[in-house]
N, C-alpha and C positions, 0 to 999 in steps of 0.2 A: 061463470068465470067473470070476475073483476080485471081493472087495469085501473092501478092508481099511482100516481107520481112516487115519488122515490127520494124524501126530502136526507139529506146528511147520516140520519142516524138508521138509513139504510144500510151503511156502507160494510157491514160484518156479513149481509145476508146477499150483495150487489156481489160482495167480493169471491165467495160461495158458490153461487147462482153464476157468474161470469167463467171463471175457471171449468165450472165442470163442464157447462154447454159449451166452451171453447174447444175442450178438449174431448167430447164426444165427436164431435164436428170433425177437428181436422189432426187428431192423434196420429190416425195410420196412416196421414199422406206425409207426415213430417220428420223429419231426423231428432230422434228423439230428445237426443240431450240438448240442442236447441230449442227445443220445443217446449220442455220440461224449464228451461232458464227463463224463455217466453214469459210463458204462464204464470213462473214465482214472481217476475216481474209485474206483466201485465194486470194482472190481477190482487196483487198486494193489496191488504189493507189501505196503506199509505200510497198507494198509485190511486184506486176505489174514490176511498177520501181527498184526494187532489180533484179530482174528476167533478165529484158529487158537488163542490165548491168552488166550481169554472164556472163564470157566470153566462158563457155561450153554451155551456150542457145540460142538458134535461135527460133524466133516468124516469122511466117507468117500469112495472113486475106487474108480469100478469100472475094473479091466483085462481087456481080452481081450490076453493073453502080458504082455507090459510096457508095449503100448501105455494110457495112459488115457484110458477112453471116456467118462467120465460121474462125475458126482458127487451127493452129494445133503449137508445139511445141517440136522441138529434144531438145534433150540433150546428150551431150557428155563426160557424167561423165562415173565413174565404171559403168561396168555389175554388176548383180548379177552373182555367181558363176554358176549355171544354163547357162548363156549362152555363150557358148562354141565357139561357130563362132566367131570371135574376127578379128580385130575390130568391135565392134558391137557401133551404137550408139541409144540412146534407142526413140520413139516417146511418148512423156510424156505427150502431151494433142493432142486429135483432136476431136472437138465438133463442130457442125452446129446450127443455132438455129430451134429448132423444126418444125416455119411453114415450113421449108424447107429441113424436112428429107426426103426423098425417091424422091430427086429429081436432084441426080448427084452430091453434094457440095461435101458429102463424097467421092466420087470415084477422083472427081478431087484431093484434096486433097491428096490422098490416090497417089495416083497418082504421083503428086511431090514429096512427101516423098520419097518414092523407087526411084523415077530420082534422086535427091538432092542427097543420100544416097548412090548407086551406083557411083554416080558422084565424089562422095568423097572418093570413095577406102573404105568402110565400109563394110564387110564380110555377114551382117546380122542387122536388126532392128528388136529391141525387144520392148515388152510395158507391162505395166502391168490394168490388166480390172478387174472390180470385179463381183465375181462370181456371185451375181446378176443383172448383166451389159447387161440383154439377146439378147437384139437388137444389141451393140455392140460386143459383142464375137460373135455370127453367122455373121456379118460385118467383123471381125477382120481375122475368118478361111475363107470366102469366098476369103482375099485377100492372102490366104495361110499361115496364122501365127498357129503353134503349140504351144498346153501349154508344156512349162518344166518346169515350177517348179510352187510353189507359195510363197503369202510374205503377210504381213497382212496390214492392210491403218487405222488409226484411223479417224474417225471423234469424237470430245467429248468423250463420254464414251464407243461409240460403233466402238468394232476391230471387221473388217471388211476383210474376207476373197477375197484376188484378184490371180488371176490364172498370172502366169507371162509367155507370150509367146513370139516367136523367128520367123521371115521368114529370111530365107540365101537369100540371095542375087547374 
């Protein structure tokens, strides 16, 4: 498996790649037609492409051969007040696609974040998960991340409680 940055003309396979593991993830917990408007959203082309060209975001895709399995995404905006470690920069996606959860993508991943992250002189990486998120939050503390605070996520009509956590670095 590779993990290689994710430069602009990513953005047909980012946009792809994000949608499906989004909605493997948290399809059945969601009201669909929210969910469904979510995802045309979040995931558009033209959302992808705004993203890919933030100069505080960085995209990476992990491959086993050429296929891509998984991605993850920092960001270098504000903390919330909650996180104290400073410079903190926050890990704002990292998703696998389903047939290949419990099979390393996440650890890797996981992985370069904290190298990247360190590498960078960052204090601390925070992320925010939602407290129905169960596979990922026991994934999240297994890689030492604590909750301090929380903050809420809308999809559609439905505000969605997310637990906001912190690993120092």
């Amino acid at each position: 498996m590779t993990i290689r940055i994710a430069p602009e003309k990513n953005a047909v396979r980012l946009s792809t790649l994000g949608y499906q593991t989004f909605d493997q993830a948290f399809r059945e917990l969601n009201n669909q037609k929210d969910f469904d408007a979510y995802l045309s959203h979040a995931f558009s082309l033209d959302t992808i492409s705004g993203e890919l060209r933030d100069i505080h975001s960085e995209f990476f895709i992990a491959f086993q051969g050429d296929e891509p399995v998984g991605y993850f995404k920092l960001y270098t905006g504000p903390a919330p007040e909650c996180i104290t470690s400073l410079p903190a920069v926050e890990l704002a996606r990292l998703y696998a696609l389903k047939n290949k959860w419990g099979k390393g993508i996440g650890k890797a991943m996981m992985e370069q974040v904290l190298d990247l992250a360190s590498g960078q002189g960052f204090a601390a990486v925070w992320l925010s998960s939602w407290k129905k998120n169960r596979r990922g939050n026991i994934f999240y503390k297994k890689w030492g991340f604590d909750v301090v605070g929380e903050k809420t996520f809308t999809i559609g009509g439905d505000v969605q409680e997310d637990f906001v956590m912190r690993r120092p670095l």
